[in-house]
C-alpha positions as semicolon CSV with decimal commas, in nm:
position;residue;x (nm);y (nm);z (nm)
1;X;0,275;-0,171;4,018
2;X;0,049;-0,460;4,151
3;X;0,154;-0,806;4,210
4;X;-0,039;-0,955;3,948
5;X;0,141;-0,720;3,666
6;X;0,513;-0,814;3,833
7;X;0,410;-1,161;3,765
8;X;0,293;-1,106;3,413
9;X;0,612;-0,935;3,343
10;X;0,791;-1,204;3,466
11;X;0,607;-1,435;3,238
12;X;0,605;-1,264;2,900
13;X;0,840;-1,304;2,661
14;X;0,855;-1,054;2,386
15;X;1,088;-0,773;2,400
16;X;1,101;-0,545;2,723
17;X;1,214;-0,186;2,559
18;X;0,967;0,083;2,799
19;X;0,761;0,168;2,474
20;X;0,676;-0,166;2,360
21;X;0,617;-0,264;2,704
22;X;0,348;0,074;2,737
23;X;0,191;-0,033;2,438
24;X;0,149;-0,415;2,471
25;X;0,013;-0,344;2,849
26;X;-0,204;-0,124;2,698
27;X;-0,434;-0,375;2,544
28;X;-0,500;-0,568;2,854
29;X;-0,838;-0,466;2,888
30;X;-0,934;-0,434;3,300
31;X;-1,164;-0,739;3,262
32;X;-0,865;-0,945;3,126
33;X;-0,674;-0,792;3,408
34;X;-0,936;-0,900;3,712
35;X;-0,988;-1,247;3,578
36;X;-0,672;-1,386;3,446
37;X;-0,351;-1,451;3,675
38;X;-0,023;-1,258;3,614
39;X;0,117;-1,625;3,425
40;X;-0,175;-1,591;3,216
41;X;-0,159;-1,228;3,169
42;X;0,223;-1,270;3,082
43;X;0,082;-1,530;2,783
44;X;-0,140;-1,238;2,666
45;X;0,102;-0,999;2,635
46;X;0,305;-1,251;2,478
47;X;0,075;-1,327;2,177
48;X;0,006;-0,989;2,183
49;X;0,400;-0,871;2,073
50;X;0,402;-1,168;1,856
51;X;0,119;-1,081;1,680
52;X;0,253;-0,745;1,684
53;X;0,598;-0,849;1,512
54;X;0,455;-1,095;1,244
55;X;0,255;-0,810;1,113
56;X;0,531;-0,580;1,115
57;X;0,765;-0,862;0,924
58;X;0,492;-0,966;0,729
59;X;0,533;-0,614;0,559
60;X;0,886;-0,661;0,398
61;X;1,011;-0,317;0,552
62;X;1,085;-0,204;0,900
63;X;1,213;0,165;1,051
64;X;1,514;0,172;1,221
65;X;1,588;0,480;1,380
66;X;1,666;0,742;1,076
67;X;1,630;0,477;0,805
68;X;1,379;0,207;0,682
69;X;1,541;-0,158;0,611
70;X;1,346;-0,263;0,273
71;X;1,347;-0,655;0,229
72;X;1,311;-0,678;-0,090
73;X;1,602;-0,466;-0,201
74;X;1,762;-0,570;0,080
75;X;1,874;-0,234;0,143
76;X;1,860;0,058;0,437
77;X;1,721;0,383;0,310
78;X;1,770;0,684;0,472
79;X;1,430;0,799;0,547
80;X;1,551;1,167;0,479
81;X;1,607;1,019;0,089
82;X;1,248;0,878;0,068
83;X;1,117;1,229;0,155
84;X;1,347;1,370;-0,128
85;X;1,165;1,161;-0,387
86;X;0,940;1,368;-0,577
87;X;0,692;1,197;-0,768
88;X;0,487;1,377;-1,067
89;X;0,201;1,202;-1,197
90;X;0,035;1,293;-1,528
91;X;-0,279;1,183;-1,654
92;X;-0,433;1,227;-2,029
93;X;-0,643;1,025;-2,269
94;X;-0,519;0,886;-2,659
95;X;-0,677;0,759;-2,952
96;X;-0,658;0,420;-3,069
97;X;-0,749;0,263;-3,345
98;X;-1,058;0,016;-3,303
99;X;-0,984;-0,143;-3,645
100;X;-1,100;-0,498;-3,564
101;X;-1,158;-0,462;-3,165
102;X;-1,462;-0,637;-3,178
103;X;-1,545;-0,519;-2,814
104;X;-1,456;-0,192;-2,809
105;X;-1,676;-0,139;-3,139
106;X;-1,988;-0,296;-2,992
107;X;-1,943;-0,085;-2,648
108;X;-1,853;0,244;-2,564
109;X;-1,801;0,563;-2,742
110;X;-1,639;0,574;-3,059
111;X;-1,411;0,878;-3,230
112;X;-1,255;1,001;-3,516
113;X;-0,872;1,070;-3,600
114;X;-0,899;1,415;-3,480
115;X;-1,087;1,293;-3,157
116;X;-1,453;1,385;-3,235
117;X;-1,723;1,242;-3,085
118;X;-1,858;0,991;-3,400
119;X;-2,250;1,045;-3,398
120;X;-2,495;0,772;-3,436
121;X;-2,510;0,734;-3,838
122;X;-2,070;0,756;-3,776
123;X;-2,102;0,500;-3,546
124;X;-2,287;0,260;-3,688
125;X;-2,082;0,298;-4,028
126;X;-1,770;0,229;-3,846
127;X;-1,880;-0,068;-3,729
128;X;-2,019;-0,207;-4,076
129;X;-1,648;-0,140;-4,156
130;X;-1,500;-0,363;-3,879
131;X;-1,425;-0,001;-3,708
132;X;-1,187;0,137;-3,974
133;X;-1,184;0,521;-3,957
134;X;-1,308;0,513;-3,579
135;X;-1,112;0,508;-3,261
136;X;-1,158;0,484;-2,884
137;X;-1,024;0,690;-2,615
138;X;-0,816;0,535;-2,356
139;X;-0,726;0,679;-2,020
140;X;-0,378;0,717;-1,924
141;X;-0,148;0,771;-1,637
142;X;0,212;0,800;-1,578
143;X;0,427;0,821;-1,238
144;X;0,752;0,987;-1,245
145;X;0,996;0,902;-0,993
146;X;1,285;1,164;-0,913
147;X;1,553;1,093;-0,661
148;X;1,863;1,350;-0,550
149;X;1,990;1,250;-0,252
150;X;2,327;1,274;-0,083
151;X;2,411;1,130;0,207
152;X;2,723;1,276;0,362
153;X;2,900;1,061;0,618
């Protein structure tokens, strides 16, 4: 290890574990490390963890060994639960009634009860008739979320 990076060491001030150390160091590109002094290196690294950290707080979660900490349940979740969620998402269309919606009568495709396509004559009768009789298809999609999880201690 050179001088210069025993100085910068000295100077920095964000937490010393080897891995963040390895990984801050890491961005000190070999231009910054020529021309800068090991003080001024040391301030690098320093905004460099800091900048690191708010972005990890700025998140609202954070992994701790096994478990993430979640701030705003302010709770510590096993990660070995979050991979027991299982999550079933179903998509599908329905009919709804464009009775007096203006812009879905004037745009779009229009249907009947039984979800036929209305045709062009259809269509424009429906809307003489404020869209009574005619309906428009909306998308839908729903997210299950299953949890069964014990934790034995």
């Amino acid at each position: 290890m050179s001088i210069k990076l025993t100085r910068a060491r000295a100077a920095y001030s964000g937490f010393r574990g080897n891995q963040t150390m390895a990984v801050v160091e890491s961005h000190l590109t070999d231009d910054l490390k020529q021309r800068l002094t090991g003080a001024e290196l040391g301030a690098v690294m320093s905004i460099i963890a800091h900048a690191y950290n708010a972005g990890r707080a700025s998140t609202g979660a954070s992994v701790e060994n096994d478990a993430v900490w979640i701030d705003a349940l302010g709770r510590l979740m096993p990660i070995d639960a979050l991979r027991a969620i299982k999550i079933d998402t179903t998509t599908g269309d329905r009919l709804i009634s464009a009775h007096a919606v203006q812009s879905r009568l004037h745009s779009g495709i229009l249907y009947d009860a039984a979800g036929n396509r209305l045709d062009e004559v259809q269509t424009n009768i429906a809307r003489m008739h404020n869209g009574k009789g005619a309906y428009f298809r909306e998308h839908t999609r729903s997210t299950r979320y299953e949890l069964d999880y014990t934790e034995a201690c």
